[in-house]
C-alpha positions in Angstrom: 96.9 48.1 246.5 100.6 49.3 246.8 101.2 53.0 247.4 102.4 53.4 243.3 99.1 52.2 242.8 97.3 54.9 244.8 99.1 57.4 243.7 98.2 56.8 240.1 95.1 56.2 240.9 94.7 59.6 243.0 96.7 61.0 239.5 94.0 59.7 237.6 91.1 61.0 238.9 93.0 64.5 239.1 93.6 64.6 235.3 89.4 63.9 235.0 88.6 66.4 237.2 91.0 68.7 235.3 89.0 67.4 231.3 85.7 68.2 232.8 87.1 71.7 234.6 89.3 72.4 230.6 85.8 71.7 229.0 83.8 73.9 230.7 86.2 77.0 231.9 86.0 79.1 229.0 82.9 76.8 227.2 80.6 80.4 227.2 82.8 81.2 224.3 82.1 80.2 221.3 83.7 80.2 217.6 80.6 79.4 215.4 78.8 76.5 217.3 81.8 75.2 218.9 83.2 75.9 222.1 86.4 77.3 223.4 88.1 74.5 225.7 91.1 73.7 227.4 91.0 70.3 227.2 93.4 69.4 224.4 96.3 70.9 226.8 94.9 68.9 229.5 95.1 65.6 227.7 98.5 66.2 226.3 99.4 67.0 230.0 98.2 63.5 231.1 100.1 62.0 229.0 103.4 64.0 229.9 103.2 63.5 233.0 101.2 60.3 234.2 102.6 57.6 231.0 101.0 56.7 228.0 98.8 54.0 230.3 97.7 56.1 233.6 97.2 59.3 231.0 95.0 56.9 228.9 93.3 55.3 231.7 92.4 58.9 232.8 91.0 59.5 229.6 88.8 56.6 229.5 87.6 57.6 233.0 86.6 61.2 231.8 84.5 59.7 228.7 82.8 57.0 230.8 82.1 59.7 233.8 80.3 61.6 231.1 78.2 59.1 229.5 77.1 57.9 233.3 75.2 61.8 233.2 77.9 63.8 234.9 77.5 67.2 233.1 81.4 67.3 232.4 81.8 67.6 228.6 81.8 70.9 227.2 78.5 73.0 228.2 78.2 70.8 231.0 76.4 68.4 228.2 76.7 64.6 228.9 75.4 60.9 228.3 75.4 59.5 225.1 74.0 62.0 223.3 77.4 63.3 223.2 77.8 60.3 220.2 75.5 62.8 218.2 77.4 65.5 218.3 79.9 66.5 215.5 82.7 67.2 217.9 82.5 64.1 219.7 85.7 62.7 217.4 87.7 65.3 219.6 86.1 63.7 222.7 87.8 60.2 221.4 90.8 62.0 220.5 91.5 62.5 224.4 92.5 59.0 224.8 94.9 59.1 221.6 96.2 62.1 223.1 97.1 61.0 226.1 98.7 57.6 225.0 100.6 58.7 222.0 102.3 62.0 223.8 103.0 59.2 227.2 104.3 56.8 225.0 106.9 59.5 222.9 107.6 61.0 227.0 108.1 57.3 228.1 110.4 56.3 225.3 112.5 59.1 223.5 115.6 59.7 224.8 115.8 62.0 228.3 116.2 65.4 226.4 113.7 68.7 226.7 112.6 68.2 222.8 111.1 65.0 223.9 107.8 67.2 225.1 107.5 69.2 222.0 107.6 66.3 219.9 104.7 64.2 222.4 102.9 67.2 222.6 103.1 68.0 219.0 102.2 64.7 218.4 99.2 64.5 220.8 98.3 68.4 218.9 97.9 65.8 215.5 95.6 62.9 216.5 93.0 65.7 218.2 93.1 67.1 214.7 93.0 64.4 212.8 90.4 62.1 214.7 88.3 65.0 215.4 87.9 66.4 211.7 88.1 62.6 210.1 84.9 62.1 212.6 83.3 65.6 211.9 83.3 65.1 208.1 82.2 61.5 208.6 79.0 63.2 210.9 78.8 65.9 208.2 78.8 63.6 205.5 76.6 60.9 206.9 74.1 62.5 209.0 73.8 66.1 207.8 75.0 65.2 204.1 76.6 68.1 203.5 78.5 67.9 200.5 82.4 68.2 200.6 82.5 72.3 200.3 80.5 73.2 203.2 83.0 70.3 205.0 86.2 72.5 204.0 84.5 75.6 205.1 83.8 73.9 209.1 87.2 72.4 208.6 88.6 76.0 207.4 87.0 77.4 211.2 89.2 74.8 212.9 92.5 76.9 212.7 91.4 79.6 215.4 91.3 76.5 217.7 94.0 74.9 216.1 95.9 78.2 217.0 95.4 78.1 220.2 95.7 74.3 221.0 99.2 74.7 219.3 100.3 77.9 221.6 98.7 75.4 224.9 100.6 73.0 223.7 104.0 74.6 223.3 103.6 76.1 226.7 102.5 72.8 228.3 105.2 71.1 226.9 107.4 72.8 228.2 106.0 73.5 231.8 106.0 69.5 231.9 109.7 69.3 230.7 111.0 71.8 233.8 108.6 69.9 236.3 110.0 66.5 235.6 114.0 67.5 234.5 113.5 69.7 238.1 112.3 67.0 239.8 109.6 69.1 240.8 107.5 66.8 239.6 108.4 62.8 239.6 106.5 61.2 237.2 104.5 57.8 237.6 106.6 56.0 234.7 110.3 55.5 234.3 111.6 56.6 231.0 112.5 54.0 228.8 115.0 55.3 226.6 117.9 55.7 229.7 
């Protein structure tokens, strides 16, 4: 294993630590039945600044970490049963997160808007993979009808609020890092 490798690797297993730490910081508060998390910023994050492949791979690692019984999604749940729960859509959207806002880092051209535009981008597949999946769990295993969908879908803007705000100040705490070379990130950009 060559020291890139490790370093990843090391990266990697940060950026879990970080999901399970973002899922459970402020999971006491609720809005309705769902929690408050930081974990949308924390995937966007992983993206920004380990690639679309390491910020992926991280991703992966946090969802199978949970379903081995490590009590890191939010309210220190875990295992499978997470599959039962409506939110779990947001769970998958990690992954999506992390790759889509890596690969817009990786590959737009070396200017600040580069971040907003990944981490905007990461801000729409949570949103859309975690409501497609919650009227899908609605629809199918509660059978609510489409009405009490738009009402739970309605409740999602508080969050949506406050990913958004994360986001924005995520995005642009990764673009100083990286254009200070505070930070060197584990991908070369691609775009020159």
């Amino acid at each position: 294993m060559n020291m890139n490798s490790i370093r990843k690797t090391i990266l990697a297993a940060l950026f879990i630590a970080l999901m399970a730490i973002g899922a459970n910081a402020a999971a006491v508060i609720t809005i309705g039945t769902v929690p408050l998390t930081f974990q949308t910023v924390v995937a966007v994050l992983a993206g920004m600044l380990l690639g679309w492949k390491t910020g992926a791979a991280s991703m992966i690692g946090y969802i199978l970490l949970g379903f081995t019984g490590a009590p890191v999604f939010s309210q220190f749940h875990n295992g499978f049963s997470a599959l039962a729960s409506p939110t779990f859509g947001f769970i998958l959207s990690f992954v999506g997160i992390a790759l889509v806002s890596g690969l817009l880092v990786e590959y737009l051209p070396q200017k600040k808007i580069r971040f907003y535009l990944a981490g905007a981008a990461g801000l729409i597949v949570n949103y859309t993979i975690g409501i497609v999946y919650l009227y899908y769990y609605n629809a199918a295993v509660l059978s609510f009808d489409v009405a009490v969908f738009y009402g739970i879908a309605a409740s999602m803007s508080a969050f949506f609020i406050k990913d958004a705000v994360l986001v924005f100040f995520a995005a642009s705490m990764a673009a100083y890092l990286i254009q200070s070379k505070a930070v060197t990130p584990v991908y070369q950009n691609k775009a020159g």
